[in-house]
N, CA, C and O of each residue as an XYZ file, in Angstrom:
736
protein
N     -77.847     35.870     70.880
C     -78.057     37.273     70.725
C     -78.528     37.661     69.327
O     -79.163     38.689     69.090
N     -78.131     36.667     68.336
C     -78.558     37.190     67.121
C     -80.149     37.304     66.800
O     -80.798     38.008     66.026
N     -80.524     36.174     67.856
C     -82.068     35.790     67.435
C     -82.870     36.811     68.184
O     -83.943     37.212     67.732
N     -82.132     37.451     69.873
C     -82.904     38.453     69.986
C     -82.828     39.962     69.365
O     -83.344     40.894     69.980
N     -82.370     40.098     68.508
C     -81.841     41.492     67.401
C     -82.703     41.270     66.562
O     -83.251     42.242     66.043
N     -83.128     39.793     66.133
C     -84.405     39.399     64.808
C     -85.534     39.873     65.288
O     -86.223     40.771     64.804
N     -85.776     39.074     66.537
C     -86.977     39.754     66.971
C     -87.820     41.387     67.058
O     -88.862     41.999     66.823
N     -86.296     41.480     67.643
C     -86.419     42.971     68.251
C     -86.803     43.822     66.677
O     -87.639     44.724     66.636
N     -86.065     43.365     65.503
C     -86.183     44.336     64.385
C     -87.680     44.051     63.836
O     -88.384     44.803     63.162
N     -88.017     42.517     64.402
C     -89.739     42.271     63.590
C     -90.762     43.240     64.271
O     -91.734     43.616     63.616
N     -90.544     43.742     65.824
C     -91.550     44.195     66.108
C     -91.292     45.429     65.973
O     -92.205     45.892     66.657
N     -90.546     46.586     65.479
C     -90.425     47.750     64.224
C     -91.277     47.637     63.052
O     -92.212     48.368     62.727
N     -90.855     46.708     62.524
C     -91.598     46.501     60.910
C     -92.819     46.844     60.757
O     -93.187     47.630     59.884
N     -93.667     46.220     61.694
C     -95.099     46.214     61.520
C     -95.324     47.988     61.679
O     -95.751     48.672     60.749
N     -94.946     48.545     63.035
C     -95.708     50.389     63.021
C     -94.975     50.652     61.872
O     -95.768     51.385     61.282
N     -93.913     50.549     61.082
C     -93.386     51.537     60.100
C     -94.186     51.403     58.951
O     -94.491     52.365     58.246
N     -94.703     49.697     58.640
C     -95.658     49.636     57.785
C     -97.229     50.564     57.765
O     -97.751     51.105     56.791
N     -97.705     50.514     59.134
C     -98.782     51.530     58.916
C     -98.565     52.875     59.196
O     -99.508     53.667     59.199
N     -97.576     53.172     59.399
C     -97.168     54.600     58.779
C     -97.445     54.937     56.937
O     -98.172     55.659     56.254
N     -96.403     53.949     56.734
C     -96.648     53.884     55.633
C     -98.045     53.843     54.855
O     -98.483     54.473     53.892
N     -98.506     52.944     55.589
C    -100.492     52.969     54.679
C    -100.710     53.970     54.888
O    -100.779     54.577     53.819
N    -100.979     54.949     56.169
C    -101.535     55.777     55.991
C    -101.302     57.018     55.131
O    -102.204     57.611     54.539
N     -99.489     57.494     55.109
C     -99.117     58.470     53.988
C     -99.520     57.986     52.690
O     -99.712     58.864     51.849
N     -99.736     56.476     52.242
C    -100.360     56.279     51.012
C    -102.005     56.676     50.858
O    -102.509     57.136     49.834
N    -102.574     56.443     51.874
C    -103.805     57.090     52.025
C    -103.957     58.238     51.837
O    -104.313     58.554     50.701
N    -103.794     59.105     52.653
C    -103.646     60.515     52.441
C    -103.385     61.024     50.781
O    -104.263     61.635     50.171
N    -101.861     60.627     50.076
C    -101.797     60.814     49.017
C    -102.836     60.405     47.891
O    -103.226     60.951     46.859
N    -103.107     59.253     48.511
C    -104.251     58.969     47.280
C    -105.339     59.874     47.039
O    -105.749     60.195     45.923
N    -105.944     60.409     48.536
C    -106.914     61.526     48.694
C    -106.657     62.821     47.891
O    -107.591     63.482     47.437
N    -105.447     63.139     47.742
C    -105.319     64.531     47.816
C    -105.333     63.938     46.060
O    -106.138     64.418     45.263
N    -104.375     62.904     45.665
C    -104.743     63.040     43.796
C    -105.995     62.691     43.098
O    -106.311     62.888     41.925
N    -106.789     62.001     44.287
C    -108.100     61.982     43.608
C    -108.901     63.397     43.985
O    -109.683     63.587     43.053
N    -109.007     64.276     44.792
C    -109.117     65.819     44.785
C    -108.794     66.912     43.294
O    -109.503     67.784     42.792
N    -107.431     66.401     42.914
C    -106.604     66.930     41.837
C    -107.472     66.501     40.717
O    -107.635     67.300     39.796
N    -108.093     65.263     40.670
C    -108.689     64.632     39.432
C    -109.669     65.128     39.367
O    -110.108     65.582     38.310
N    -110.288     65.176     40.492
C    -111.594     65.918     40.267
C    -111.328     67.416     40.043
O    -111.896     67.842     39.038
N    -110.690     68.218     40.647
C    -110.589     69.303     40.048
C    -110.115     69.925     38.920
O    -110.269     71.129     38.716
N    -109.416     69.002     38.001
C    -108.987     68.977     36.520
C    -110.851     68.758     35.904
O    -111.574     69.671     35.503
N    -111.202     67.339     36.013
C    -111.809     67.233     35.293
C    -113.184     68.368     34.987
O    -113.708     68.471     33.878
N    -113.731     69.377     36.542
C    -114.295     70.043     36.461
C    -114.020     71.242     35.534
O    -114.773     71.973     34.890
N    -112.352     71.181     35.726
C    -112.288     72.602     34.599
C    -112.574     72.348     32.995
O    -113.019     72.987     32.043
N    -112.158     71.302     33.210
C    -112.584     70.446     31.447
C    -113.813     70.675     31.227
O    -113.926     71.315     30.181
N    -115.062     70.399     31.846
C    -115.832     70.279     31.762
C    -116.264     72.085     31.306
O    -116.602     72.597     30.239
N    -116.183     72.291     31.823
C    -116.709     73.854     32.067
C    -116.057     74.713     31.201
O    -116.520     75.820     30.929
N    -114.619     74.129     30.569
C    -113.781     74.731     29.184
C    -114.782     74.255     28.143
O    -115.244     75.082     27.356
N    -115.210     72.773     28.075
C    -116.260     72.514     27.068
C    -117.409     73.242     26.855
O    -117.942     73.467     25.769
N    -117.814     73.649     28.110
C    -119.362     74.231     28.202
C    -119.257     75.646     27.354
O    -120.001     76.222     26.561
N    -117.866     75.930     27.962
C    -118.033     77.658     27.336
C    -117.600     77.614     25.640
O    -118.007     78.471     24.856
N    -116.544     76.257     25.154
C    -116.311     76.521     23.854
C    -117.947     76.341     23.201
O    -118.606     77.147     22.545
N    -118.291     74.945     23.671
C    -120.213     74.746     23.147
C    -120.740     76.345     22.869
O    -120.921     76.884     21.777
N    -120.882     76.783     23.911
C    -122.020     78.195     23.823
C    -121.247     78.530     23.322
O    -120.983     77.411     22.884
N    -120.241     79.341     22.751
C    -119.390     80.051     21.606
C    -119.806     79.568     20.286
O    -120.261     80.210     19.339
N    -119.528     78.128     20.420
C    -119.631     77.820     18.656
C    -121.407     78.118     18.338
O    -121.924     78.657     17.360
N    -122.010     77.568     19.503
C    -123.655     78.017     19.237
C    -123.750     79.804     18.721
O    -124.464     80.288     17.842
N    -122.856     80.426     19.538
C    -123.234     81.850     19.287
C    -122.743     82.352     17.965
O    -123.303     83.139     17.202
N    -121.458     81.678     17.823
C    -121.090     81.675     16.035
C    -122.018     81.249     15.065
O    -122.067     81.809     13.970
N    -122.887     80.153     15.413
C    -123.521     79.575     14.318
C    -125.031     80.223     14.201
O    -125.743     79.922     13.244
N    -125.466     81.098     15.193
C    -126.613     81.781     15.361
C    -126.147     82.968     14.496
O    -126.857     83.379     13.578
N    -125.033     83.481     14.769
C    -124.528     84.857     13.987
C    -124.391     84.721     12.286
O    -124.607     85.626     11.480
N    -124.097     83.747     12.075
C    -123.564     82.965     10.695
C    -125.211     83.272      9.804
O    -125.528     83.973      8.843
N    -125.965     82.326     10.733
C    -127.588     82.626     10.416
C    -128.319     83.849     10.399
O    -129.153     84.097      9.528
N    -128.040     84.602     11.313
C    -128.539     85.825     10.942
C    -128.009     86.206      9.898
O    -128.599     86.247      8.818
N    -126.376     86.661     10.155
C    -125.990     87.180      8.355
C    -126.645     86.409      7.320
O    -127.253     87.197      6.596
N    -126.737     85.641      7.072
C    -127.174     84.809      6.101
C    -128.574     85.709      5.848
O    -128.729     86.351      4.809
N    -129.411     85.681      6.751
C    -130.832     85.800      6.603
C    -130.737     87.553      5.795
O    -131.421     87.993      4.871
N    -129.748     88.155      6.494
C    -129.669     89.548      6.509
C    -129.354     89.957      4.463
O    -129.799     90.729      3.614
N    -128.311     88.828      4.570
C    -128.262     89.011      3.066
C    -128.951     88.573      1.756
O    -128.840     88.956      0.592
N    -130.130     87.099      2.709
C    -131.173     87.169      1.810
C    -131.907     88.171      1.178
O    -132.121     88.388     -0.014
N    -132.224     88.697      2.118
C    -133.438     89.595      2.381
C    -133.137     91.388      1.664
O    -133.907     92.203      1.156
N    -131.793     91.408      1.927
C    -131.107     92.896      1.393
C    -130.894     92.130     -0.348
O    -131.180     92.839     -1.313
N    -130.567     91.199     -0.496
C    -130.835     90.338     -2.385
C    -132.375     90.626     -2.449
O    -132.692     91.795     -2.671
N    -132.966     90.076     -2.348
C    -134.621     90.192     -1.996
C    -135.123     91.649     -2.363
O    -135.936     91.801     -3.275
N    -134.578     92.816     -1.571
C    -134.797     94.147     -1.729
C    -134.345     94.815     -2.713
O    -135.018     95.776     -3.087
N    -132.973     94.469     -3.468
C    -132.648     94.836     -4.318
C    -132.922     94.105     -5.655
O    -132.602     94.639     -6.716
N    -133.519     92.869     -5.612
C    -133.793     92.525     -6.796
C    -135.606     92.796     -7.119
O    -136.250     92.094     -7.899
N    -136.135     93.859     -6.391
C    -137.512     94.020     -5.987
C    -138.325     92.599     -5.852
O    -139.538     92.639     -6.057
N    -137.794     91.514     -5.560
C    -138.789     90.188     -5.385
C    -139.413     90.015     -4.417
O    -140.355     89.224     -4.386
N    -138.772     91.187     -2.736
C    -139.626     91.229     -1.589
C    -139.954     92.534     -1.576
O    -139.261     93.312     -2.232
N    -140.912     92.944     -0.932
C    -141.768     94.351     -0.619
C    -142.024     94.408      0.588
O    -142.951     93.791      1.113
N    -141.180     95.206      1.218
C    -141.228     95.979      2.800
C    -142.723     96.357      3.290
O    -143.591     96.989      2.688
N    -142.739     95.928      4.228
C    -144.008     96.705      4.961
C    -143.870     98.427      4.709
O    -142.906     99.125      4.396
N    -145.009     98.679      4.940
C    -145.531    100.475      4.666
C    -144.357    100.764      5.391
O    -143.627     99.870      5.821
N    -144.100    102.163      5.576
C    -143.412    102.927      6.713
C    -144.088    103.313      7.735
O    -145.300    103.099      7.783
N    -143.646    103.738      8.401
C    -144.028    103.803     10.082
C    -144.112    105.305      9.873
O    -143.294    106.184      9.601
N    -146.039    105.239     10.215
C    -145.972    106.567     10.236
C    -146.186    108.206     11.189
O    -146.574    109.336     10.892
N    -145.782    107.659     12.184
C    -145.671    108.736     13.079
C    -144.465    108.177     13.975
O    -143.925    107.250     13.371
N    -143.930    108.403     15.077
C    -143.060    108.687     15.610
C    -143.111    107.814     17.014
O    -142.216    107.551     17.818
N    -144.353    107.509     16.990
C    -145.051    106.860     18.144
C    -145.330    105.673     17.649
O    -145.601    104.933     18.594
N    -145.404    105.100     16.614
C    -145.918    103.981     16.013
C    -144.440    103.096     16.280
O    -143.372    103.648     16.015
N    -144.468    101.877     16.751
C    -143.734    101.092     16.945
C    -143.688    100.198     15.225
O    -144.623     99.923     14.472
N    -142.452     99.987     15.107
C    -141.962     99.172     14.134
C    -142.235     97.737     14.110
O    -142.445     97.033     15.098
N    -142.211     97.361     12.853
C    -142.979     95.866     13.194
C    -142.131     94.961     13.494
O    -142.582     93.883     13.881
N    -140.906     95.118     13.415
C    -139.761     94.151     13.930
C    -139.585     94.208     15.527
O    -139.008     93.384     16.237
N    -140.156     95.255     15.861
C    -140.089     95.561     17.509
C    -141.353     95.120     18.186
O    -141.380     94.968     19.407
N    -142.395     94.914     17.428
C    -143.732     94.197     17.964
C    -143.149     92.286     17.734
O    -142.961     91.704     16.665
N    -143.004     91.763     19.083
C    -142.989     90.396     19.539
C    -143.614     89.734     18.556
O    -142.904     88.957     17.918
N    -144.674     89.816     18.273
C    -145.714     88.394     18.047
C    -145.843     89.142     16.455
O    -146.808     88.878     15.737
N    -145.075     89.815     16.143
C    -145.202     89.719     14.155
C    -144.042     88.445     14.063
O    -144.349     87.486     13.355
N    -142.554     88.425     14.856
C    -141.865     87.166     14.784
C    -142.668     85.550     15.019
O    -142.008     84.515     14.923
N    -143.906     85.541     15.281
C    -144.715     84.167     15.545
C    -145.726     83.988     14.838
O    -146.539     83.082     15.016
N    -145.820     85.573     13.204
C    -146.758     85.351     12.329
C    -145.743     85.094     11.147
O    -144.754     85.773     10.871
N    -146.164     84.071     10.574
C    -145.220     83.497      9.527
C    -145.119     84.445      8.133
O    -144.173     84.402      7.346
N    -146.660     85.566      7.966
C    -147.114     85.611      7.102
C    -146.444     87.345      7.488
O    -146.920     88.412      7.100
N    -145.035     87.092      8.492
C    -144.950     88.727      8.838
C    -143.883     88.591      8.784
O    -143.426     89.640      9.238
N    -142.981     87.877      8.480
C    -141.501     88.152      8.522
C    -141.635     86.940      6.745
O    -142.624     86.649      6.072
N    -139.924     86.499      6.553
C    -139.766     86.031      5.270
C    -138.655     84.883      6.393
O    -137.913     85.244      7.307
N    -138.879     83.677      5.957
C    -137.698     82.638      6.489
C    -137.067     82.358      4.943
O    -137.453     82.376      3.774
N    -135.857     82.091      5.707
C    -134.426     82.034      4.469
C    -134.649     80.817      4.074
O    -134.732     79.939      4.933
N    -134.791     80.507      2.744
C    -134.480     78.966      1.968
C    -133.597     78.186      2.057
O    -132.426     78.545      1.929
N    -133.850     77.272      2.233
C    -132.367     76.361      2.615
C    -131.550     76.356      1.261
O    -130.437     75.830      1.257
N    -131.891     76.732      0.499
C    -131.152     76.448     -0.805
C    -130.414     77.832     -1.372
O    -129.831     77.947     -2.450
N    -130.588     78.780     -0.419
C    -130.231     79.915     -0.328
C    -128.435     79.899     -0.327
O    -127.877     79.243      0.553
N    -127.718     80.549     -1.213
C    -126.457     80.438     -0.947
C    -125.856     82.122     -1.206
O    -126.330     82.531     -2.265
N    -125.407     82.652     -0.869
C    -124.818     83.928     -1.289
C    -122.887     84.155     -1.104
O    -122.130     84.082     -0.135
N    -122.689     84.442     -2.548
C    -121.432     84.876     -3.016
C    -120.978     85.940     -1.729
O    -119.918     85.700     -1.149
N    -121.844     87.165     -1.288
C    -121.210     87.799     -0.694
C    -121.285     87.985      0.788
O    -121.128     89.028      1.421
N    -121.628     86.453      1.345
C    -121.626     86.625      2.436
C    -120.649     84.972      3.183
O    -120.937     84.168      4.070
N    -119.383     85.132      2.174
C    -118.494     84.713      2.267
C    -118.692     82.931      1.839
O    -118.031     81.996      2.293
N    -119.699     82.880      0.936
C    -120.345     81.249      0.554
C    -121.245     80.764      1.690
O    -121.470     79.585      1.962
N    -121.804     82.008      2.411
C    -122.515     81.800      3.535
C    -124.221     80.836      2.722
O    -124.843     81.036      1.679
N    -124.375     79.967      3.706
C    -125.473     79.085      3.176
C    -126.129     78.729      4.111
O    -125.487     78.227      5.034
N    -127.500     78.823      4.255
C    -128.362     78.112      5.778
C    -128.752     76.995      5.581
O    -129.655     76.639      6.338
N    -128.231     75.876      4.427
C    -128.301     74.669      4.268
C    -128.350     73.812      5.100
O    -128.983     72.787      4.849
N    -127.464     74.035      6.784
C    -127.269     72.880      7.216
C    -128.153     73.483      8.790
O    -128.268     72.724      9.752
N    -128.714     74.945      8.813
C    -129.989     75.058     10.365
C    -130.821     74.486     10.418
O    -131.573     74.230      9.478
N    -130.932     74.082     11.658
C    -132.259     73.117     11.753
C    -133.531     73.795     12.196
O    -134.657     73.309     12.302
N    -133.023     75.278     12.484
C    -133.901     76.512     12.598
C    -133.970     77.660     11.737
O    -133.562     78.759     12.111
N    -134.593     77.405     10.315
C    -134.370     78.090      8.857
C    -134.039     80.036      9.452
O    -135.159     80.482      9.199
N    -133.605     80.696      9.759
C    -132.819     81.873      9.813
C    -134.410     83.235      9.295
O    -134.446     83.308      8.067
N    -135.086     83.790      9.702
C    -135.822     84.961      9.016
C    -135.219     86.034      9.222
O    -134.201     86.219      9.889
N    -136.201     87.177      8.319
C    -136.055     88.531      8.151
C    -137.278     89.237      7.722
O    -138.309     88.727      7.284
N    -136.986     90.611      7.931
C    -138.169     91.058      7.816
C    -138.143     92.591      7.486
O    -137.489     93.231      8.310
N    -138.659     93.274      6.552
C    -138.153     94.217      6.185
C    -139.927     95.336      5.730
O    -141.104     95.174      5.408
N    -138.846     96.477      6.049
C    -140.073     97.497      6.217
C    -139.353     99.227      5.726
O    -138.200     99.597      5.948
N    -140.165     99.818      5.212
C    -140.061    100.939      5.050
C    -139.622    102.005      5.792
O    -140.022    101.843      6.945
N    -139.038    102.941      5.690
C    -138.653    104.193      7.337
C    -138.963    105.039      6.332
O    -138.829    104.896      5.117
N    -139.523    106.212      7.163
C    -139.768    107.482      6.529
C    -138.520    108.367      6.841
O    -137.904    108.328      7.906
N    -138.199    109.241      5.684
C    -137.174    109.723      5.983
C    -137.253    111.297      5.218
O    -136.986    111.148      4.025
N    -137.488    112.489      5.494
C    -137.633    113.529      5.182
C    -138.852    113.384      4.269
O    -138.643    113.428      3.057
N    -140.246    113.196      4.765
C    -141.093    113.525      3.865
C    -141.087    112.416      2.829
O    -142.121    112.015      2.296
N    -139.793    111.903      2.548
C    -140.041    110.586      1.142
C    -139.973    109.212      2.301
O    -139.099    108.782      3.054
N    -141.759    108.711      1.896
C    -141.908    107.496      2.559
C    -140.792    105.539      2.570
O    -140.464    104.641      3.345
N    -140.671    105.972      1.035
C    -140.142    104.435      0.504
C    -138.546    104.879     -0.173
O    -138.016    104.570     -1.240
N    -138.087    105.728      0.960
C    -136.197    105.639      0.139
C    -135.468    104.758      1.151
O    -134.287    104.469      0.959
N    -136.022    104.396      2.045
C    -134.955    103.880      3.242
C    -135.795    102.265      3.878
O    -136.895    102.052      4.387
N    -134.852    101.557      3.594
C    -135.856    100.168      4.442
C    -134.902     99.466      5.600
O    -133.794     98.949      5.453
N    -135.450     99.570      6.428
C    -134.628     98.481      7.399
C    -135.405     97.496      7.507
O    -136.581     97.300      7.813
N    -133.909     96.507      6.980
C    -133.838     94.448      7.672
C    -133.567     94.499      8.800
O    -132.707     95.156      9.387
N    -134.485     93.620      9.236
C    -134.108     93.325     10.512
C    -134.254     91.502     10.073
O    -135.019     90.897      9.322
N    -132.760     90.934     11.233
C    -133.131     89.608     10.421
C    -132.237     88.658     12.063
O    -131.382     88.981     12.888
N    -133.221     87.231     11.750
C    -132.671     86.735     13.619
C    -131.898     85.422     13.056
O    -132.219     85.146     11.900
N    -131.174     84.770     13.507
C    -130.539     83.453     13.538
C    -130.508     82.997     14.604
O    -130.408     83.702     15.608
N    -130.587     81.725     14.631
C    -130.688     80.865     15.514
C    -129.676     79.778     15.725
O    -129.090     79.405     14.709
N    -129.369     79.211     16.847
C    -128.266     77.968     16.596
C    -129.117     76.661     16.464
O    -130.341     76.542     16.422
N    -128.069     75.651     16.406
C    -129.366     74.452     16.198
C    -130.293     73.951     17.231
O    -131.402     73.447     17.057
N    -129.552     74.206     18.525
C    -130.317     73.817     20.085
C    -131.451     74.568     20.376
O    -132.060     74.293     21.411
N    -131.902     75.580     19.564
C    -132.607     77.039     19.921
C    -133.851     76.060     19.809
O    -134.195     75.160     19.043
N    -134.455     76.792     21.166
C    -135.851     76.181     21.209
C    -136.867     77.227     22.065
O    -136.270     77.782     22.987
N    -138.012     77.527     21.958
C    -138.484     78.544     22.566
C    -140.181     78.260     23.214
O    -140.789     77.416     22.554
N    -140.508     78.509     23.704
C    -142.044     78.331     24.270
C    -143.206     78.589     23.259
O    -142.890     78.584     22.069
N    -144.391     78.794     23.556
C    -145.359     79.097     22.551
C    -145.433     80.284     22.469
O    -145.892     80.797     21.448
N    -145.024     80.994     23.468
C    -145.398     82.771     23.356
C    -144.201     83.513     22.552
O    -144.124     84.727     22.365
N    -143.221     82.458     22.089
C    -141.972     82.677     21.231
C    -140.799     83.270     22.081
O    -139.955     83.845     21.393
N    -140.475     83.251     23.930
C    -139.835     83.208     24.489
C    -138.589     81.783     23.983
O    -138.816     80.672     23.505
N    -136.956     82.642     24.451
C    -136.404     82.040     24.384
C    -136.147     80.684     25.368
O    -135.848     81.015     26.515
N    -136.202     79.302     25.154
C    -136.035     78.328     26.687
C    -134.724     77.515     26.682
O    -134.240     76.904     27.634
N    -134.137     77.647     25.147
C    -132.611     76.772     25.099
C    -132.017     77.560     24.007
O    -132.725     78.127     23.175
N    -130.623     77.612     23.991
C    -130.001     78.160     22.871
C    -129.674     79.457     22.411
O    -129.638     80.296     23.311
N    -129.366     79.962     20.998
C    -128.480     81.433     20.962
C    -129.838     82.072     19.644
O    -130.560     81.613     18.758
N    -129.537     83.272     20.248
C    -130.704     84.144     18.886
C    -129.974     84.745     19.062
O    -129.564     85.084     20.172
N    -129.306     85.296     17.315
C    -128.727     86.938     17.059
C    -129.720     87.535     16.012
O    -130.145     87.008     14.983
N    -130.070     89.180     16.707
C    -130.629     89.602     15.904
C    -129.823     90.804     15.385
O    -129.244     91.547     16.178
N    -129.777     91.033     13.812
C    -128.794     91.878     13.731
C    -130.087     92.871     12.428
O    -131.222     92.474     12.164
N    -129.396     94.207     11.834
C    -130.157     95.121     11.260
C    -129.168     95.575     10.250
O    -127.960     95.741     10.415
N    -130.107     95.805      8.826
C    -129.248     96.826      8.021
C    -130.105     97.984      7.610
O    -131.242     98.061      8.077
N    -129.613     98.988      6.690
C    -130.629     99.999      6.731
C    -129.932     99.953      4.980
O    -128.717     99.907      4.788
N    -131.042     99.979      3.747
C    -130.277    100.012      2.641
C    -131.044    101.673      2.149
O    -132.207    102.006      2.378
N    -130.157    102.361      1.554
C    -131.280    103.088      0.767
C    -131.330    103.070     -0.790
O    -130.395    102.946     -1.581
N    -132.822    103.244     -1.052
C    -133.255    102.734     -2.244
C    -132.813    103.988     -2.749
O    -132.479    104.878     -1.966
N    -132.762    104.226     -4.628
C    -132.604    105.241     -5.474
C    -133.661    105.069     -5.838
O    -134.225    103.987     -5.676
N    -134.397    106.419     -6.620
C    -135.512    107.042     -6.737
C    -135.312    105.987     -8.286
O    -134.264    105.406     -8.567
N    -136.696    105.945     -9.196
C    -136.804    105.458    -10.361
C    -136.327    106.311    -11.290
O    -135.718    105.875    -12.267
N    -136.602    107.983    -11.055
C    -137.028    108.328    -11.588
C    -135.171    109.060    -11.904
O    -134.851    109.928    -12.717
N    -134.490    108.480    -11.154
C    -132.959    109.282    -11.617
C    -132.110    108.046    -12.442
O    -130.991    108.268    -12.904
């Protein structure tokens, strides 16, 4: 009797075993599901910190450019375009293709460093930062008021020939300084 109780318990063993495979199956499915759905969020946490730090480092560049260019104005070493003189006349920072004439905006020096824009430096863009600055008429006096307008770029920034954006971050940001008369 003992030997038929052996038997009897061997032919149990085997279905409990593929029970068993299969709940290991299953589980394996569902944590490789889990893996993949971790790793997608990773992925996509990276993507969004990337475009952040790009959009920081485009912003960094514009300021930069912004405070060249307002040094520039106040040390009279750059000279604003005329003022805009009617009301209808579009500004030259708002006409596209003066940003794709070199000889129409001012690009920031790499060697450019400024105290007051927190040791801000465009030393290390691989897309030198411009600006561009112009006269506003403002009650009858043509040359008291100039607006910068000035763009940064991140390092990925890449654009077509017609100067459309095709990769990367552009900030364009504006100041308005006003000049004092000579004569006070």
């Amino acid at each position: 009797m003992v030997t038929k109780k052996t038997s009897h318990n061997m032919l149990r063993q085997p279905k409990e075993a593929g029970v068993v495979l299969i709940v290991a199956l299953v589980m394996l499915v569902v944590i490789s599901l889990a893996s993949v759905a971790v790793m997608r969020n990773t992925m996509s946490a990276d993507t969004v910190s990337d475009n952040t730090r790009r959009q920081t480092q485009a912003l960094q560049a514009a300021q930069a450019a912004l405070r060249y260019c307002e040094d520039q104005i106040v040390n009279n070493t750059l000279t604003p375009t005329d003022a805009v003189s009617a009301p209808t006349t579009q500004e030259d920072w708002k006409v596209f293709t003066n940003w794709l004439d070199a000889t129409k905006y001012t690009s920031v020096p790499s060697t450019f460093t400024s105290s007051s824009a927190n040791g801000a430096s465009t030393a290390g863009f691989t897309n030198p930062p411009q600006c561009m600055a112009q006269y506003r008429s403002l009650s009858g006096n043509t040359n008291s008021l100039v607006v910068i307008t000035a763009r940064g770029f991140s390092d990925n920034y890449n654009s077509s020939s017609n100067g459309q954006t095709t990769a990367g971050s552009v900030i364009w940001l504006q100041s308005i300084i006003q000049l004092q008369s000579s004569s006070s």
